[in-house]
C-alpha positions in Angstrom: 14.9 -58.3 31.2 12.9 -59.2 27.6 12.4 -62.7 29.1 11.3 -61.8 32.7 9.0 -58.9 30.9 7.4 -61.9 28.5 7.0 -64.3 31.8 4.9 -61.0 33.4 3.4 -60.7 30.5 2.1 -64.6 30.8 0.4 -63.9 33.8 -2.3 -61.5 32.1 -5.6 -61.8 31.3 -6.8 -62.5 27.4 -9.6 -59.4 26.6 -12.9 -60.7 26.4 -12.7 -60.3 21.7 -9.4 -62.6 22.1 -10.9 -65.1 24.4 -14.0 -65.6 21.9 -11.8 -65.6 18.6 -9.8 -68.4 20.2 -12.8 -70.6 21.1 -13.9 -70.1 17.8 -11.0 -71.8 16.2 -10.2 -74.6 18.7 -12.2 -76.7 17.3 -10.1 -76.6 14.6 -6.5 -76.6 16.4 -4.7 -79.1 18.7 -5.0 -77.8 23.1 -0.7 -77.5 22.1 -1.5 -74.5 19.7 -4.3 -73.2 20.9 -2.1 -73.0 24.4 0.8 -71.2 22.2 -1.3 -68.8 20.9 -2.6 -67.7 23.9 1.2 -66.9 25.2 1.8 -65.4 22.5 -1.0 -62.8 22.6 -0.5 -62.2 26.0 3.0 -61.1 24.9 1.8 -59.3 22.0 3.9 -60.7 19.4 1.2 -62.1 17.8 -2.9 -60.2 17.0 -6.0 -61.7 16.1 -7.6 -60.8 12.7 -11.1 -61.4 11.1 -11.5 -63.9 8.3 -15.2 -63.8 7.3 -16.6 -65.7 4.7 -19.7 -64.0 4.4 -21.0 -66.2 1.3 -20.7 -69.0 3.8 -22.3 -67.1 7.0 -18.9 -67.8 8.8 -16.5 -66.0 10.4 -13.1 -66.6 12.1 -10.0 -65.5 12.9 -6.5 -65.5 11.7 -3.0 -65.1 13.2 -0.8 -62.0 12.8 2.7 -62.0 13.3 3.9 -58.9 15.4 7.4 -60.7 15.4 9.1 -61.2 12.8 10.4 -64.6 13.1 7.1 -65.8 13.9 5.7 -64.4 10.0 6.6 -68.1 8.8 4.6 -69.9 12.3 1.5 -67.5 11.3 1.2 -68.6 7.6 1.7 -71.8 8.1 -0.9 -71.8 10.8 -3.3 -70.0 8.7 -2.6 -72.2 6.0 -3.7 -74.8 7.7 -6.6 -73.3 9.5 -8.2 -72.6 6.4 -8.3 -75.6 5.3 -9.8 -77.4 8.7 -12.3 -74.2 8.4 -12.9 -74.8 4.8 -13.8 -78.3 5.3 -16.3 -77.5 7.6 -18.3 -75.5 5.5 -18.2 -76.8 2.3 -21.1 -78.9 2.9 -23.5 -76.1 4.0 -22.4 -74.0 1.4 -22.8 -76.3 -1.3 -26.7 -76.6 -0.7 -27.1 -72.6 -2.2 -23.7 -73.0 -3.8 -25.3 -71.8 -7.2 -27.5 -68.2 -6.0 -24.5 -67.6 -4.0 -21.9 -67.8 -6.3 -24.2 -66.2 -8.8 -24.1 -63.1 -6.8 -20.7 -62.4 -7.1 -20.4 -62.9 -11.4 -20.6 -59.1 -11.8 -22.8 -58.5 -9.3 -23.4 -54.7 -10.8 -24.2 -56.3 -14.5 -27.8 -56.5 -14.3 -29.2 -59.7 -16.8 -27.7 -61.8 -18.7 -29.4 -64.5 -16.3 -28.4 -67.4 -18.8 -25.0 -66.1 -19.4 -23.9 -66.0 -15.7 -25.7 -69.0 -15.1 -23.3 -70.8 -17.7 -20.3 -69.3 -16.6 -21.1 -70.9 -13.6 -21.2 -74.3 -14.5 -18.0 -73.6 -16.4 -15.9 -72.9 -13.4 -17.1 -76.8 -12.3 -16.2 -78.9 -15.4 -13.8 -81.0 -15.2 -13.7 -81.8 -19.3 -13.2 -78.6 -21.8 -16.2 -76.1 -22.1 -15.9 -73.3 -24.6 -18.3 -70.7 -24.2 -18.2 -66.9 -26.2 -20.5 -64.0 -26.0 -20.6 -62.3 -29.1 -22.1 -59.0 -29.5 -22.2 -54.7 -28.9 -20.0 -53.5 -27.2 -20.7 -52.0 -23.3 -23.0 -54.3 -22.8 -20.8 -55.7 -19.6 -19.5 -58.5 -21.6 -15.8 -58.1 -20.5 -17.1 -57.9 -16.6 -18.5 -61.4 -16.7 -15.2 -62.2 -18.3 -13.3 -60.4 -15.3 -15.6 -62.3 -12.6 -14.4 -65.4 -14.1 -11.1 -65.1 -14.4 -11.2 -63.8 -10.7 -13.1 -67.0 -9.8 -11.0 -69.9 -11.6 -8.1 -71.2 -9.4 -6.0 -71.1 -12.6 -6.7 -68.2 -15.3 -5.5 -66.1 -17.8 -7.1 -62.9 -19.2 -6.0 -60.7 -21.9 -7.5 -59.1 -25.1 -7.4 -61.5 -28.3 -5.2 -58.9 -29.6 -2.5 -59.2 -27.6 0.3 -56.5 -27.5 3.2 -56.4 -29.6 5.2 -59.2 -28.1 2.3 -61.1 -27.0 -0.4 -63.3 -28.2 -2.8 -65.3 -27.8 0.1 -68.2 -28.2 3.6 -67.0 -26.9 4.9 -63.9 -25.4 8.4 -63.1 -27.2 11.2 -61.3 -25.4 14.5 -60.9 -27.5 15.4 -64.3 -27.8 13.1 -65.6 -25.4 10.0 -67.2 -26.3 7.3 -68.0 -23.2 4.0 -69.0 -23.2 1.5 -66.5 -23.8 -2.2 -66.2 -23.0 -2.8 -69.7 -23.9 -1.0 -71.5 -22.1 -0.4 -69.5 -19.1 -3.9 -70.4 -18.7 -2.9 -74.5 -18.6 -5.0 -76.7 -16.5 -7.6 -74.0 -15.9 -9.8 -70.8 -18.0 -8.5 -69.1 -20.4 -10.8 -65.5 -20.3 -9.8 -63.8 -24.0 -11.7 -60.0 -24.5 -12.1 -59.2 -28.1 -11.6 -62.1 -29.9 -12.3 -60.4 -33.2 -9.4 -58.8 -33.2 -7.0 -61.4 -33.2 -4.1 -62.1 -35.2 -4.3 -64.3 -37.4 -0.9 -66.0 -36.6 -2.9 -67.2 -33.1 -5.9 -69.0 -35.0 -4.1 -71.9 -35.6 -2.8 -71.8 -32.0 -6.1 -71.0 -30.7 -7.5 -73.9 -32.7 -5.1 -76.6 -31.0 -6.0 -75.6 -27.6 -9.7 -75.7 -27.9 -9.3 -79.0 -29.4 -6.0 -81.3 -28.7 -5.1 -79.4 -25.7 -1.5 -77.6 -26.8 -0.2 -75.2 -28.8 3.3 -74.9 -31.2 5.2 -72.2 -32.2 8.7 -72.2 -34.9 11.0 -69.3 -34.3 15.0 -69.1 -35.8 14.6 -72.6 -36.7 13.6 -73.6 -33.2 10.0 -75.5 -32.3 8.4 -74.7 -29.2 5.6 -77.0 -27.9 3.5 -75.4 -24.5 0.6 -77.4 -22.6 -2.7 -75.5 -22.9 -5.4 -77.9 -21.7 -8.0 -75.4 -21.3 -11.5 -73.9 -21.5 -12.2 -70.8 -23.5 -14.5 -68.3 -21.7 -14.4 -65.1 -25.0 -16.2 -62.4 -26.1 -16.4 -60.7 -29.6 -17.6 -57.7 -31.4 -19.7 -58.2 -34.4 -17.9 -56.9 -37.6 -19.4 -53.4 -37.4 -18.5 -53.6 -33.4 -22.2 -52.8 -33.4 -25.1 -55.6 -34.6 -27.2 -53.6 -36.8 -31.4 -55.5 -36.6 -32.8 -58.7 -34.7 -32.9 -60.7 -37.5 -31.1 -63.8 -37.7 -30.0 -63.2 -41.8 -28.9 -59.7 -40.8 -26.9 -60.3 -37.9 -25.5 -63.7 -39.7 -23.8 -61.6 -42.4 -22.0 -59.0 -39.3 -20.6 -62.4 -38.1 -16.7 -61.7 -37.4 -15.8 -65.7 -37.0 -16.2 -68.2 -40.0 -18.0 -71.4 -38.8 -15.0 -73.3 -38.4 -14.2 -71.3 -35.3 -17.5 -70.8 -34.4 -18.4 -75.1 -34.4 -15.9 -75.0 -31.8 -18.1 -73.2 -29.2 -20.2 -75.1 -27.0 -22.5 -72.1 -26.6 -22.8 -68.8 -28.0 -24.7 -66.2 -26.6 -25.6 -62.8 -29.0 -26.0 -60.0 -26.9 -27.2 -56.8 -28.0 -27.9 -53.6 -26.7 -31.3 -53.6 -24.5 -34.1 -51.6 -26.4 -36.3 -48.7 -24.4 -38.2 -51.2 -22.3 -35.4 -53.5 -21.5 -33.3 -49.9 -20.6 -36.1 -49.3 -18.5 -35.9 -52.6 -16.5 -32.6 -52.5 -15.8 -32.8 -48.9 -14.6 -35.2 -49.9 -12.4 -32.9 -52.9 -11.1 -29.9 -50.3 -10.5 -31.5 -47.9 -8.3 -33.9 -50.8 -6.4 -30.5 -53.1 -5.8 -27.8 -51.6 -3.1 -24.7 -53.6 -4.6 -22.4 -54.8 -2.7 -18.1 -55.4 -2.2 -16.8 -58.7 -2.9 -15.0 -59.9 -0.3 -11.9 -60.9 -1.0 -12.0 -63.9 1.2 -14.7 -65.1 -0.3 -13.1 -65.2 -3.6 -10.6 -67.2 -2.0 -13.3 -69.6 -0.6 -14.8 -70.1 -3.8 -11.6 -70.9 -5.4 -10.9 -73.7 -2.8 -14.3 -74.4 -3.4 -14.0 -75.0 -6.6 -10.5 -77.2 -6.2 -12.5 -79.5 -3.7 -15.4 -80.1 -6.1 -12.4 -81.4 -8.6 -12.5 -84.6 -6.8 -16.1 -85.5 -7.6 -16.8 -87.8 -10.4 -20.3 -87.5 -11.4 -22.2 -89.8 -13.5 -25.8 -89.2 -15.7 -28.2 -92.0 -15.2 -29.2 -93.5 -18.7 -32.9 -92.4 -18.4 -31.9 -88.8 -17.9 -29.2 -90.0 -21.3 -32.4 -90.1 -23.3 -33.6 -86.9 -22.5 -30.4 -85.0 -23.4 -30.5 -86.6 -27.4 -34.2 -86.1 -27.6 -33.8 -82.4 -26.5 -30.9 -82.0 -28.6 -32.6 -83.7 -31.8 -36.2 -81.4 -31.3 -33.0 -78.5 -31.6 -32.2 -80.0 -34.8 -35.4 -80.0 -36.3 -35.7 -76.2 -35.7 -32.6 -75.3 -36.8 -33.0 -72.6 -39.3 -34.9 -70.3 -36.7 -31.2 -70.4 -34.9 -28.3 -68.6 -35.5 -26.0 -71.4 -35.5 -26.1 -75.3 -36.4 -27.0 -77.9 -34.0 -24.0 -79.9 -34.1 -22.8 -82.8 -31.5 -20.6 -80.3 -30.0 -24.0 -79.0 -28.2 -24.7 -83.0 -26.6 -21.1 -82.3 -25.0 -21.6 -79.3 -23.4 -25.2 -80.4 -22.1 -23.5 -83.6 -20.9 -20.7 -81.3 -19.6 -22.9 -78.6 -17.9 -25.0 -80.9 -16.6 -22.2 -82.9 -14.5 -20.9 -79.3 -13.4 -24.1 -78.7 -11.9 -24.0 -81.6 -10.2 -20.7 -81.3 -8.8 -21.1 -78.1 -8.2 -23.5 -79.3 -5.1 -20.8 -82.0 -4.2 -23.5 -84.8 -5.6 -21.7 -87.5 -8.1 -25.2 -88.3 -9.6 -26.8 -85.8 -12.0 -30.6 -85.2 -11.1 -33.7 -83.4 -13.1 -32.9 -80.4 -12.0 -29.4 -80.2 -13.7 -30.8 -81.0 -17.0 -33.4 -78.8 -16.7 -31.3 -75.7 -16.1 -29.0 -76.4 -18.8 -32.0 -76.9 -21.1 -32.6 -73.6 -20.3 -29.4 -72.4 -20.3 -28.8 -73.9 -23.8 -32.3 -72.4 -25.1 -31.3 -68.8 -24.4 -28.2 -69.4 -25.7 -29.3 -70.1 -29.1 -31.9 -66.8 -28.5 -31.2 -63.1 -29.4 -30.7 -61.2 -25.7 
């Protein structure tokens, strides 16, 4: 009976919705599947769903398994559908791949233009890129650190203080010993909230990953090496948790990182609380500005996003070379009006930032308009916000 009901079933008509879902994807399936999923609707063992991108302006459809031995068929359709889908739109997306993107790096966080600009370009370099925002507390530091960590195909996020049997370095267990925030994060972002309070037991760890790419760890006589080739994304609290005045020698001495930690940022942002007319302004944004839901798919997009632009080498023509050490050496000049030194450390995150701009837009040549953002970007960086 199940198979003459199922061979009835065959002779139906698709609904009108199914029909138009199907057409949608067949240009990205073979006549064979597209043919077997049209049986199987008919049968109902299988149901259309939405998959909208709406960063991209697309929207398509998935399979749903009804049956359960056809859960395995579906994901490995979808699976692959995505990935024909993907493909497709990557190139129209990556012409306002930088608004777009921007709008979803806490989207309710109104400011911090420069910050959110440079977490940005983080998620696209391919070499390390430390970055830390350092200042008061509620200011929606942690939420750019949360949008991040959503963002980056590979991340970690955790508070620099750990818990009791975690840190920054290894999460212990008994006997066990695993990697801990660190290197969880391997190949991809490491998002720490609240630096300042770490233990001191994870500075030297902390120091190795930023710079040689690992970290070690001795317990009962045993030595434990883990991977951590990653980029710091951190915020911190000044020593007080609260910065107390604008000016630079004030807010120097409420510093809760000596300079050897702090030399091995490639940008630091101070962030303090807005005053009257900066509330005011950002009131104004709140109630003007309907926010919106992040689609989950479009995380996902971006992600896969992000793991095509991987691909891309991108070089800086020599003229633009020039511009990048002359820039960097004007910074040197004015130094003492900054809150940190100008070191070389700076040339390799512009070089770095740069390239990310550029591959964020799938181009492997940087042009004027990368440097110039990160000139920017690097200028308010090295400002009081």
């Amino acid at each position: 009976m199940g198979r003459i009901s199922d061979t009835l079933k065959l002779l139906k008509s698709l609904s009108p919705e199914d029909t138009s879902a199907l057409a949608n994807i067949a240009g990205f399936s073979s006549m064979d599947d597209i043919r077997k999923l049209k049986n199987l609707i008919k049968q109902g063992k299988i149901s259309l769903k939405p998959y909208t991108l709406s960063l991209a302006g697309s929207s398509y459809s998935l399979i749903k398994a009804e049956d359960k031995e056809l859960k395995s068929y579906a994901e490995s359709f979808n699976s692959r559908l995505k990935k024909q889908i993907n493909r497709k739109v990557f190139s129209d997306f990556s012409k306002g791949a930088f608004e777009k993107i921007k709008s979803v790096i806490a989207p309710h966080i109104v400011g911090f233009d420069g910050v959110k600009k440079a977490v940005i370009l983080q998620l696209f370099a391919l070499d390390r890129l430390h970055i830390l925002m350092l200042g008061d507390p509620g200011t929606g530091k942690t939420e750019i650190l949360r949008s991040a960590s959503d963002l980056y195909p590979i991340s970690s996020f955790g508070l620099g203080s750990g818990t009791s049997s975690a840190g920054l370095s290894v999460t212990v267990k008994g006997k066990d010993v695993m990697p801990g925030l660190l290197p969880m994060a391997d190949g991809g972002l490491a998002c720490i909230d609240e630096l300042n309070l770490m233990k001191k037991d994870d500075m030297a760890s902390l120091y190795n990953a930023m710079e040689k790419g690992f970290i070690t760890y001795d317990k009962g006589g045993d030595h434990y090496k883990f991977d951590a080739r990653i980029s710091v994304l951190a915020t911190a609290n000044p020593k007080k948790d609260q910065f107390s005045g604008r000016e630079i020698s004030a807010i120097k001495k409420q510093l809760p990182f000596d300079s050897a930690l702090l030399s091995r940022f490639h940008l630091i942002f101070f962030v303090l609380r807005p005053d009257v007319d900066e509330f005011r302004r950002i009131a104004r944004s709140i109630i003007k500005d309907e926010k919106k839901e992040i689609n989950r798919g479009d995380i996902e997009f971006i992600r896969d996003y992000i793991k095509h632009s991987e691909g891309i080498d991108v070089v800086i023509p020599s003229a633009m070379e020039h511009q990048i050490v002359d820039f960097v050496a004007d910074l040197k000049k004015n130094e003492s009006k900054y809150m940190i030194e100008i070191s070389p450390r700076i040339v390799y995150g512009f070089v770095r930032m740069a390239k990310s701009a550029a591959r964020m837009e799938l181009r492997s040549l940087v042009e004027q308009r990368d440097v110039n953002l990160v000139k920017d970007i690097v200028k308010e960086s090295l400002e009081i916000n």
